[in-house]
N, CA, C and O of each residue as an XYZ file, in Angstrom:
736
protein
N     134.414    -62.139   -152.637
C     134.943    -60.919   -153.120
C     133.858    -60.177   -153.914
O     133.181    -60.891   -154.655
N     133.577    -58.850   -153.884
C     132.946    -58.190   -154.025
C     133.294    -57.823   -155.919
O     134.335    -57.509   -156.495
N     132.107    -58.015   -156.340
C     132.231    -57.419   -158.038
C     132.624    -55.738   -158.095
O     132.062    -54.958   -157.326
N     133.385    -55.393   -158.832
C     133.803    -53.899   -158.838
C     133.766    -53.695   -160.544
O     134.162    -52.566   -160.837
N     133.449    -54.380   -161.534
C     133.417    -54.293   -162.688
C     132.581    -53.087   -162.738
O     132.878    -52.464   -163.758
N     131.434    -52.349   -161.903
C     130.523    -51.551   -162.605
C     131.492    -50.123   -162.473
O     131.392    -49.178   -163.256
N     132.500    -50.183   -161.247
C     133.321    -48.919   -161.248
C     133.313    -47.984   -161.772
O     132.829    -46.884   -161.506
N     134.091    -48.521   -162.910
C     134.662    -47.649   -164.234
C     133.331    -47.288   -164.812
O     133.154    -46.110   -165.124
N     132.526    -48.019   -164.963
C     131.428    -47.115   -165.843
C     130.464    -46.260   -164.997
O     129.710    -45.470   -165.566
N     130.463    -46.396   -163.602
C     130.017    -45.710   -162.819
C     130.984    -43.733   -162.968
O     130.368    -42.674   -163.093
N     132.607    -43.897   -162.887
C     133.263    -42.944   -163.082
C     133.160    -41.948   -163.834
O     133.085    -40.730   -163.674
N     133.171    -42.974   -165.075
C     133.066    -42.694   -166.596
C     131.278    -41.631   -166.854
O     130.992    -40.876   -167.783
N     130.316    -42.073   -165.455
C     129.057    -41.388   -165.952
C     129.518    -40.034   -165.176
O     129.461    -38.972   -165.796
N     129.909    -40.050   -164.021
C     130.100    -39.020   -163.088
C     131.087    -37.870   -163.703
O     130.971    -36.676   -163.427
N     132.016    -38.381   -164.528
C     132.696    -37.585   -165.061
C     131.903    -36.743   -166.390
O     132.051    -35.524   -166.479
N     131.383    -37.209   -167.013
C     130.126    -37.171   -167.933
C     129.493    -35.991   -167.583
O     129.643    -34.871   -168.070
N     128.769    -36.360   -166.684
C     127.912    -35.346   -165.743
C     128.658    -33.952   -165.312
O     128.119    -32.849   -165.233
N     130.020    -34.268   -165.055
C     130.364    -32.977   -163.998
C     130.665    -32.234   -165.656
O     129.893    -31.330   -165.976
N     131.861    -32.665   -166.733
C     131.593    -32.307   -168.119
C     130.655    -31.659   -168.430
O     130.702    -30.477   -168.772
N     129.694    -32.330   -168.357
C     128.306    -31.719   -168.900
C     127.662    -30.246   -168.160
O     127.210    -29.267   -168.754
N     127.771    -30.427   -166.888
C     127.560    -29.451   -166.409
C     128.810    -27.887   -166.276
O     128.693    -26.696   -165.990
N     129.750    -28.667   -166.612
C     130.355    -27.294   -166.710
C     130.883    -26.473   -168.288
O     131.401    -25.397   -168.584
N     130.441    -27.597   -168.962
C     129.971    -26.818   -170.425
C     128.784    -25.684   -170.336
O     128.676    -24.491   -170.617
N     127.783    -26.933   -169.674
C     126.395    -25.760   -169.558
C     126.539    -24.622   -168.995
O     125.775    -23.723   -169.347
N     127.882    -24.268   -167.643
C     127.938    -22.838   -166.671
C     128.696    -22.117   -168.060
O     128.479    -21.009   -168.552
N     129.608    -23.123   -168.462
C     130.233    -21.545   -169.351
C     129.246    -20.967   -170.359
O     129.231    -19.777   -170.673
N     128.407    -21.916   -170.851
C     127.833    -21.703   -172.204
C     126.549    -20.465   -171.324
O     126.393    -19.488   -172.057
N     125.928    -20.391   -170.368
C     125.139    -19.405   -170.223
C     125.970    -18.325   -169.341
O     125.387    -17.242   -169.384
N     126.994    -18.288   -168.657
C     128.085    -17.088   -169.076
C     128.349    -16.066   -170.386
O     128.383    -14.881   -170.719
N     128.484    -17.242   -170.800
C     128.828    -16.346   -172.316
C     127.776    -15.953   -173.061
O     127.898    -15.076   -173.917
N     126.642    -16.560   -172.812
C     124.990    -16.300   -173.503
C     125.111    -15.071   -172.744
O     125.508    -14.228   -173.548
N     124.958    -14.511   -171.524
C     124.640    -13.840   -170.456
C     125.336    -12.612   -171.234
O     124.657    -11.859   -171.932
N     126.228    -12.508   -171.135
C     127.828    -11.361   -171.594
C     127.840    -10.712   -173.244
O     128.210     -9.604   -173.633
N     127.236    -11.972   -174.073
C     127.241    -11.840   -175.449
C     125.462    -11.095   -175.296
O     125.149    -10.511   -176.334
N     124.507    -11.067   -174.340
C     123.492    -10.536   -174.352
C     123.744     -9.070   -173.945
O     123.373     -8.183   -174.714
N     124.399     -8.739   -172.698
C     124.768     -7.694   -172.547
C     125.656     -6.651   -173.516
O     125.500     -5.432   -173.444
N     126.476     -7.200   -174.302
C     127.035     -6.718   -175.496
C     126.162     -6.357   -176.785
O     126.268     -5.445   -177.605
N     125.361     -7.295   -176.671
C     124.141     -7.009   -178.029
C     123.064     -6.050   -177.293
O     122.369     -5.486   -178.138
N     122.740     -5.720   -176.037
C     121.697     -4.458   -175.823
C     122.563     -3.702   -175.525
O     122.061     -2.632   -175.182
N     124.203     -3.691   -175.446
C     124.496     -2.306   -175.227
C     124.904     -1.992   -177.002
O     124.736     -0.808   -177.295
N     125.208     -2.539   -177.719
C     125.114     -2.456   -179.381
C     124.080     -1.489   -179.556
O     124.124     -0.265   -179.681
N     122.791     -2.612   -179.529
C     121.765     -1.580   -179.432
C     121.613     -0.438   -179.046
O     121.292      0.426   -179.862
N     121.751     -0.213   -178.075
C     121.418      0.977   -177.218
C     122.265      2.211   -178.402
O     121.798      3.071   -179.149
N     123.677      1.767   -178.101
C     124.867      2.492   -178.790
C     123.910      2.947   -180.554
O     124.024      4.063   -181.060
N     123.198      2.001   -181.082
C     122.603      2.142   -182.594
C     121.554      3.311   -182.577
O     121.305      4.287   -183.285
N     120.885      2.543   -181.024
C     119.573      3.511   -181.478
C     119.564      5.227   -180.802
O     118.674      6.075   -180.859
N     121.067      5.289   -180.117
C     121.586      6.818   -179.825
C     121.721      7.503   -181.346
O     121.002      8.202   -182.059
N     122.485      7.160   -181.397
C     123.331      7.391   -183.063
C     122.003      7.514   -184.424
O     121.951      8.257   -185.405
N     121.163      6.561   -183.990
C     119.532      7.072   -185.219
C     119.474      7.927   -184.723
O     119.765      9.002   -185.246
N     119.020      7.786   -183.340
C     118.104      9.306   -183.003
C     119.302     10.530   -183.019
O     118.564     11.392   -183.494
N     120.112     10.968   -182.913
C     121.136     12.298   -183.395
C     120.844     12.615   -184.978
O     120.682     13.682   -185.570
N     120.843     11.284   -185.409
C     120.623     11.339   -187.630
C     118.959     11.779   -187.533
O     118.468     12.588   -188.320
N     118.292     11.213   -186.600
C     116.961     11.219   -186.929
C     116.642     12.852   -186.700
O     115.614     13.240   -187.256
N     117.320     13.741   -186.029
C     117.259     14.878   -185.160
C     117.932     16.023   -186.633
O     117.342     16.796   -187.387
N     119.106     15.701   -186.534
C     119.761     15.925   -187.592
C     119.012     16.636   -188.742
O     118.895     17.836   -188.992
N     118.380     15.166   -189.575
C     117.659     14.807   -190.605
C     116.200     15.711   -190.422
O     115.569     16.135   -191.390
N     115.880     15.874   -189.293
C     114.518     17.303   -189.341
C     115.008     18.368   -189.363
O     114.621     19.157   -190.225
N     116.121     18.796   -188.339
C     116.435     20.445   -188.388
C     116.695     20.798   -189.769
O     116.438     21.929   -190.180
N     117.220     19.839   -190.554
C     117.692     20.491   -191.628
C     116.206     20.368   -192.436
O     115.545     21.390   -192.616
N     115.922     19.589   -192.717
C     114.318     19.287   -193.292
C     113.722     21.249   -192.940
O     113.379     22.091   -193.769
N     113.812     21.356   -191.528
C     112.651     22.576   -191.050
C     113.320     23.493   -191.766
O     112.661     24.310   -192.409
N     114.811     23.539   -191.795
C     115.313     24.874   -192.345
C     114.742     24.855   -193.682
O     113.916     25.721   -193.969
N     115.042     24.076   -194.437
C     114.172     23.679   -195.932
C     112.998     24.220   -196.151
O     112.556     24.773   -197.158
N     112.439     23.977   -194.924
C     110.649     24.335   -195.311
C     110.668     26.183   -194.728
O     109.625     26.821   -194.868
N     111.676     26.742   -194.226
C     111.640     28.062   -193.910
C     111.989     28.464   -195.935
O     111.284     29.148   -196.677
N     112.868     27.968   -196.164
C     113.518     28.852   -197.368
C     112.300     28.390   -198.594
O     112.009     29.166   -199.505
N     111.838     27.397   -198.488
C     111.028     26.796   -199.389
C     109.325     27.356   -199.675
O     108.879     27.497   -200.813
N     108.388     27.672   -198.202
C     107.434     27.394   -197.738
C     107.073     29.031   -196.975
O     107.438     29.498   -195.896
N     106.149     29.636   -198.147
C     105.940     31.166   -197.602
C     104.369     31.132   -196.753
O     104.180     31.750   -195.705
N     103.560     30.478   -197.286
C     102.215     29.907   -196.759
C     102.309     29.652   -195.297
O     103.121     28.874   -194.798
N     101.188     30.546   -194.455
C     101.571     30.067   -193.274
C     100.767     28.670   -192.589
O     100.787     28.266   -191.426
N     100.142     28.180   -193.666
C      99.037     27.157   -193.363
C      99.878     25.791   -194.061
O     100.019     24.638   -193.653
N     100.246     26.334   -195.016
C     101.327     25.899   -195.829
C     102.501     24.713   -195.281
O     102.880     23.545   -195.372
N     102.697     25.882   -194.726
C     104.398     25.705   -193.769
C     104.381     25.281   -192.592
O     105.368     24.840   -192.002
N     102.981     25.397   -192.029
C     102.697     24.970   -190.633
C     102.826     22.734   -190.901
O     103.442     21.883   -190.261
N     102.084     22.660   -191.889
C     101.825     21.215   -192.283
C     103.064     20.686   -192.520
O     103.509     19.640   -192.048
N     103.887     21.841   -193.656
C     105.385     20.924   -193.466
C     105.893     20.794   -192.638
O     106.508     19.728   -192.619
N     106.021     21.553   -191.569
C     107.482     21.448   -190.718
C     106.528     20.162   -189.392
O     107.039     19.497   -188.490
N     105.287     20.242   -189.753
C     104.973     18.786   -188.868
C     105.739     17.348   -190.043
O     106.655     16.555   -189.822
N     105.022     17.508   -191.028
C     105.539     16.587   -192.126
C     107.122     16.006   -191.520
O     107.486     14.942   -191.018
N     108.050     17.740   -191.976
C     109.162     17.328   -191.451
C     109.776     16.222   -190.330
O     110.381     15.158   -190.467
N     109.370     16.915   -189.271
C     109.507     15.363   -188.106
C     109.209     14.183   -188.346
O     109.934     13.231   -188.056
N     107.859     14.083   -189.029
C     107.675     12.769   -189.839
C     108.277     11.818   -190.519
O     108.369     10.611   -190.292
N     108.829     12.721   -191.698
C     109.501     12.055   -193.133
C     111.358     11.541   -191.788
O     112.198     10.661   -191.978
N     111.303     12.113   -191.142
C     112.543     11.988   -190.560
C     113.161     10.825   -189.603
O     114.266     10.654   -189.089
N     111.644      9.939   -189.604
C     110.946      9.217   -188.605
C     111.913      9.213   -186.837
O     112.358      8.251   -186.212
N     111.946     11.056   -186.422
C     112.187     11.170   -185.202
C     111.236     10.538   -184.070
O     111.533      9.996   -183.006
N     110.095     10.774   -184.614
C     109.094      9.696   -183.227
C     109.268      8.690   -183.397
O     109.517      8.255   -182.273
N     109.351      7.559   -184.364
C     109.790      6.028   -184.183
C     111.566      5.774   -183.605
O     111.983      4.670   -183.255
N     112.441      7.089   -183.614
C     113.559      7.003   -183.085
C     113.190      6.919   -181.577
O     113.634      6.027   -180.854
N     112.300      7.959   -181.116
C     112.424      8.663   -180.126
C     111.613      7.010   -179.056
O     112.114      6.494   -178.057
N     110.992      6.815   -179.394
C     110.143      5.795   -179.187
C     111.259      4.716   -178.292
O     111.570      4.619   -177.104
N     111.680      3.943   -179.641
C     112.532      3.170   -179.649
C     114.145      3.583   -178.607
O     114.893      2.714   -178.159
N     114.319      4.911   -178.452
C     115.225      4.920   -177.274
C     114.650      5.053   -175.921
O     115.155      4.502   -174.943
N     113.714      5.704   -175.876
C     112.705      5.592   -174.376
C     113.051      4.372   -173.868
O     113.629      4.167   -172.801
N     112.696      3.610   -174.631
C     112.226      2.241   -174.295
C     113.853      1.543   -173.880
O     114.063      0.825   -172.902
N     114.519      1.823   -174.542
C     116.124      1.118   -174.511
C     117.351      2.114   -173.323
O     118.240      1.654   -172.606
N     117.014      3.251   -173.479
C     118.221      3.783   -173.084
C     118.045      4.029   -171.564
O     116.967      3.780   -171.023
N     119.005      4.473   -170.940
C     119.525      4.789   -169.867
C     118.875      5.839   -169.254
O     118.718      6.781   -170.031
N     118.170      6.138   -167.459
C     117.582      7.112   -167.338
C     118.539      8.753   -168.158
O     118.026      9.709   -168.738
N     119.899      8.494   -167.884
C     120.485      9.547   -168.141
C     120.253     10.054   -169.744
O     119.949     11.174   -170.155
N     120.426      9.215   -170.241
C     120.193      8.721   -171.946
C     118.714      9.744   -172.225
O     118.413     10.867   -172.631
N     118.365      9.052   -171.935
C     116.262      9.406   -171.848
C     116.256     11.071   -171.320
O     115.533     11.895   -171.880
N     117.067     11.398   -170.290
C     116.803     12.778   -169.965
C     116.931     13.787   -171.066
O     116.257     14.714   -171.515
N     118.277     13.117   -171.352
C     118.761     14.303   -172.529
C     118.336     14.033   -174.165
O     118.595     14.770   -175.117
N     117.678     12.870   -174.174
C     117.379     12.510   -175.766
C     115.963     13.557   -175.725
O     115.626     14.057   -176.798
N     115.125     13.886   -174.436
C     114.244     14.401   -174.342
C     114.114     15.775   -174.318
O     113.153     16.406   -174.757
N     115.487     16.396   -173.596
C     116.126     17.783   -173.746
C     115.830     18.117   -175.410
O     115.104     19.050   -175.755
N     116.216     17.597   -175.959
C     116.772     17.290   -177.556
C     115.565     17.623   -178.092
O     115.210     18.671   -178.631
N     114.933     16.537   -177.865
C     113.571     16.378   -178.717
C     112.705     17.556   -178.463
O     112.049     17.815   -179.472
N     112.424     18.513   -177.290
C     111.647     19.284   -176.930
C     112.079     20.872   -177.692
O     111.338     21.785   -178.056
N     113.767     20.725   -177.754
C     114.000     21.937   -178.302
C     113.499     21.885   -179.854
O     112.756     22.776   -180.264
N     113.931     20.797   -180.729
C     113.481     20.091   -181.947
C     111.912     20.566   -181.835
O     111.734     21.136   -182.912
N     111.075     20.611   -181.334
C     109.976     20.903   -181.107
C     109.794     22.390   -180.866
O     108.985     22.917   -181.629
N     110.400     23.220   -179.923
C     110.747     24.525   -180.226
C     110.454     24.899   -181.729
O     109.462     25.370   -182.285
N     112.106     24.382   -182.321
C     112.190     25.079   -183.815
C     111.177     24.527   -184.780
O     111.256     25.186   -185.818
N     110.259     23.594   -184.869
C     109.397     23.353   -185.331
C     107.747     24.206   -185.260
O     106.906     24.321   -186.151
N     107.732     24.733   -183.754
C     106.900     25.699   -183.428
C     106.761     26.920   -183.911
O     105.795     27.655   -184.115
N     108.600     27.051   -184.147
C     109.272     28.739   -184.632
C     108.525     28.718   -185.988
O     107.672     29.521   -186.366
N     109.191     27.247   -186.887
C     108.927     27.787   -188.050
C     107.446     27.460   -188.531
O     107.110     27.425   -189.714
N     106.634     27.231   -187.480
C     105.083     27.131   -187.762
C     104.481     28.456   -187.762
O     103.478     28.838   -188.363
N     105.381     29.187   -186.869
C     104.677     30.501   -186.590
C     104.933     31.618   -187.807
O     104.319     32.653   -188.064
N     105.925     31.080   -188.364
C     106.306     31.845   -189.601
C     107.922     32.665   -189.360
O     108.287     33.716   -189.888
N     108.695     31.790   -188.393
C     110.388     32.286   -187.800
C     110.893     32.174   -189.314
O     110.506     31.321   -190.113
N     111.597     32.939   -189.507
C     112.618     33.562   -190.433
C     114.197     32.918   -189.910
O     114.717     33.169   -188.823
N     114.744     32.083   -190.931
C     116.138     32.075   -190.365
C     117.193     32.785   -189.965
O     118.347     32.382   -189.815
N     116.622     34.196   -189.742
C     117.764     35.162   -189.557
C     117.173     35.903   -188.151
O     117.718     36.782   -187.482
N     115.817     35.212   -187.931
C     115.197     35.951   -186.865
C     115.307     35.483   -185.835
O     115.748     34.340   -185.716
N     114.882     36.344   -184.622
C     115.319     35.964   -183.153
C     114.259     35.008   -183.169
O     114.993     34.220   -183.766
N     113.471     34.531   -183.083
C     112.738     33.550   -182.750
C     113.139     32.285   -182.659
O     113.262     31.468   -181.746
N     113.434     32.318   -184.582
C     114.071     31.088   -185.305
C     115.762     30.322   -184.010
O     116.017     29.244   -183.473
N     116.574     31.984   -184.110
C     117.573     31.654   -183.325
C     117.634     31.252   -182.024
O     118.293     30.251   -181.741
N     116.765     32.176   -180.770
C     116.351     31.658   -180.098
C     115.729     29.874   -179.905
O     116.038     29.409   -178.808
N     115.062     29.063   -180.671
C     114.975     27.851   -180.421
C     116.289     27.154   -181.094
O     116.636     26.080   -180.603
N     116.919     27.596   -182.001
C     117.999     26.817   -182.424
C     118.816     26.676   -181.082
O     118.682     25.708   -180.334
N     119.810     27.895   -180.807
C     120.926     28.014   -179.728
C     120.001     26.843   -178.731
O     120.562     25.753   -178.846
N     118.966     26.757   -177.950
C     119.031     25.910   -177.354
C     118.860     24.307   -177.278
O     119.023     23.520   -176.346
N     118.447     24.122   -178.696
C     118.449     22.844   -179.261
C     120.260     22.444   -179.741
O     120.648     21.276   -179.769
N     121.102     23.529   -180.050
C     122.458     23.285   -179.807
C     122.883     22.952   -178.861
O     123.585     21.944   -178.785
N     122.619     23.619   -177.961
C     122.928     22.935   -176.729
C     122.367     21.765   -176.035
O     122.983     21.023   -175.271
N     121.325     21.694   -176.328
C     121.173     20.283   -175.885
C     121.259     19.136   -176.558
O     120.889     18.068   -176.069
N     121.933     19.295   -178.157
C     122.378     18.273   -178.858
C     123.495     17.853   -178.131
O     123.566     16.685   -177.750
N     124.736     19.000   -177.796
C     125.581     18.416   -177.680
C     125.325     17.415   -175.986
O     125.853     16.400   -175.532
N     124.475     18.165   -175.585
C     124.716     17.665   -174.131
C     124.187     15.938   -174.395
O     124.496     14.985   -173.679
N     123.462     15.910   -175.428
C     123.031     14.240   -175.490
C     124.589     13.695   -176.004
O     124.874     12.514   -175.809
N     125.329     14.382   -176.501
C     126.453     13.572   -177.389
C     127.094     13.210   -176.447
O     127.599     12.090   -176.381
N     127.218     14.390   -175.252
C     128.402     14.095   -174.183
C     127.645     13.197   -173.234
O     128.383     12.465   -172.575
N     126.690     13.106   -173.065
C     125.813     12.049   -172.127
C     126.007     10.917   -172.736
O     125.933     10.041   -171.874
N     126.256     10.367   -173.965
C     126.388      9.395   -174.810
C     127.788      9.073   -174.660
O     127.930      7.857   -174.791
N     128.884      9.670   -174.439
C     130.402      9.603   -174.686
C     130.484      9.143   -172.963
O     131.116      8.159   -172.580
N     129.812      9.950   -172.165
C     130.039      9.192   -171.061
C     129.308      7.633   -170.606
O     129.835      7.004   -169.688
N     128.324      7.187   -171.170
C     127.820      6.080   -171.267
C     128.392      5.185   -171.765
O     128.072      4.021   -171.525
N     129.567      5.571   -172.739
C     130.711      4.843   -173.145
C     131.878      4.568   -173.008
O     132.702      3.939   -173.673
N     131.885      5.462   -171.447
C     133.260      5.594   -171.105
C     134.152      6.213   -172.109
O     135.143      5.571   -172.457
N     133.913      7.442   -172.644
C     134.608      7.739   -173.133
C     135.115      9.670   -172.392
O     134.336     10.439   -171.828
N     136.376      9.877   -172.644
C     136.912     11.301   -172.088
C     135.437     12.400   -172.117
O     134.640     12.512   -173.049
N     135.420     12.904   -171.186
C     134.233     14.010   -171.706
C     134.754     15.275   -172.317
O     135.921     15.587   -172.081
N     133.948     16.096   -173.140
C     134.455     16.639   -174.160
C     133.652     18.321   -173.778
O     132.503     18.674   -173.510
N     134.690     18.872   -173.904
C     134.592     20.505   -173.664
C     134.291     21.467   -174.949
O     134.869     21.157   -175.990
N     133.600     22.389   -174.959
C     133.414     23.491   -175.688
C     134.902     23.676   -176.589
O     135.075     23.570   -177.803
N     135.800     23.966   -175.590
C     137.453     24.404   -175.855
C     137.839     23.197   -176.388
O     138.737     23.299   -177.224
N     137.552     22.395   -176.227
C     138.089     20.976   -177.244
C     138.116     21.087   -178.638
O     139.057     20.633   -179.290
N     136.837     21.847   -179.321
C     136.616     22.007   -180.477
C     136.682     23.261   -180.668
O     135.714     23.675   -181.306
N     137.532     24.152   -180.337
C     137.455     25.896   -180.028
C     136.148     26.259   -180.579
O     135.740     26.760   -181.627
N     135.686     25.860   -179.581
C     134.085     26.819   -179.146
C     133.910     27.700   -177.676
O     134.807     27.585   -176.842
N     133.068     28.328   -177.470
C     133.303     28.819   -176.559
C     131.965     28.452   -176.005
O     131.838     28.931   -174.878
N     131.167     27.930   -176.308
C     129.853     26.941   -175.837
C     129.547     25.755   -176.448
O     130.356     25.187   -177.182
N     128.191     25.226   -176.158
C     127.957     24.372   -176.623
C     126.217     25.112   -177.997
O     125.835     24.759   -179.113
N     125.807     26.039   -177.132
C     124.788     26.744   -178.144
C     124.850     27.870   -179.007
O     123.981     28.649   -179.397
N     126.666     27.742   -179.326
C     127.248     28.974   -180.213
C     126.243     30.405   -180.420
O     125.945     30.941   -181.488
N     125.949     30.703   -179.400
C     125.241     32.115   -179.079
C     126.460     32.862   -179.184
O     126.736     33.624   -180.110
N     127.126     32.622   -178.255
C     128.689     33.845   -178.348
C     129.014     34.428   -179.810
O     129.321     35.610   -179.966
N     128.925     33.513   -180.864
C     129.442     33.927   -182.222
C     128.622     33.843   -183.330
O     129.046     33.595   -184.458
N     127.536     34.028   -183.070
C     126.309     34.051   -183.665
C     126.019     35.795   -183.798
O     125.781     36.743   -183.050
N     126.235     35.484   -185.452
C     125.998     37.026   -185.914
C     124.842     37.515   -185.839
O     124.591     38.646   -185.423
N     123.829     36.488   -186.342
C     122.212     37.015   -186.385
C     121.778     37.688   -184.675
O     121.142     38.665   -184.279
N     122.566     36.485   -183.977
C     122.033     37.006   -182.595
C     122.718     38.614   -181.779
O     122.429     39.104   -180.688
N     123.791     39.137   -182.951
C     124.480     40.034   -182.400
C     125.388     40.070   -181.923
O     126.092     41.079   -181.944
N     125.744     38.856   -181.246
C     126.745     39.042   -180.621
C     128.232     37.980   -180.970
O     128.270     36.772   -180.739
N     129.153     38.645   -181.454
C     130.223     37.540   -181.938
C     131.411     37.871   -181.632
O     132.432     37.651   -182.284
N     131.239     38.720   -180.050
C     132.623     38.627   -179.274
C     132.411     37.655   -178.529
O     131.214     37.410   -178.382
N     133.153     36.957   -177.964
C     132.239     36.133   -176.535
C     133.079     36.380   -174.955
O     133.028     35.707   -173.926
N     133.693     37.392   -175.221
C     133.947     38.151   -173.636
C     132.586     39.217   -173.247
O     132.479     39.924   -172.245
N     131.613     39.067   -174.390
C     130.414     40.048   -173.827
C     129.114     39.014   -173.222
O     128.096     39.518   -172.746
């Protein structure tokens, strides 16, 4: 008769093993899923700097219009500005992370931001067409990053008329620009 004593501990390893291995499938599942959740975190963080980081200069540039009569002066701040705001280490840091769609419009953004930085190098007046001219279209392409962002999140997309506006680069009701009917 044949010894069968090693059986059970033969079972006992096989069961071991299959255990073991299907701890290990869930555990890099969930590594996998909990990774995808932490770069879309990210992603979601470093949208949200760069809008504050954007934010945090326009208002900076307006500062250096009301502040800053020197045109050599004023030219240095409103570079400063972008600086102190650290929009290029934002801007950087979403290139690198975000979504082609993401990247199109963070770049829309950044170029108009660059506009009004140009305006007020040249010596734009906040009441002047220049000044307004680069604003209205840096409005508009703020919002278009917000709504590029809301759809990256699955979230409803969001209309002018949502927030009774009648755009997104409030030209229509913009007094400086003249015009604040918006059937014209």
């Amino acid at each position: 008769m044949a010894d069968t004593s090693w059986v059970p501990v033969a079972s006992a390893g096989v069961g071991a093993v299959i255990a073991l291995a299907g701890t290990m499938v869930a555990g890099v599942r969930a590594d996998r899923a909990q990774r995808s959740r932490d770069r879309e975190s990210e992603r979601l963080a470093t949208y949200v700097d760069f809008a504050v980081a954007v934010h945090d200069s326009h208002s900076a540039l307006r500062d250096v219009v009301r502040a800053v009569a020197n045109g050599k002066e004023r030219s240095v701040a409103a570079g400063q500005a972008l600086q102190d705001s650290k929009v290029y280490s934002t801007r950087e840091r979403l290139l690198m992370s975000a979504t082609i769609e993401m990247a199109k419009a963070s770049e829309s953004v950044f170029f108009a931001l660059v506009a009004i930085r140009d305006a007020v190098r040249s010596g734009a007046e906040l009441s002047g067409a220049a000044y307004h001219d680069a604003y209205h279209a840096y409005a508009d392409a703020i919002w278009k990053f917000r709504i590029a962002a809301r759809q990256e999140l699955s979230q409803r997309p969001i209309a002018p008329a949502d927030l009774d506006r009648f755009s997104w680069s409030e030209r229509e009701e913009c007094p400086v620009c003249g015009r604040t009917d918006p059937s014209v």
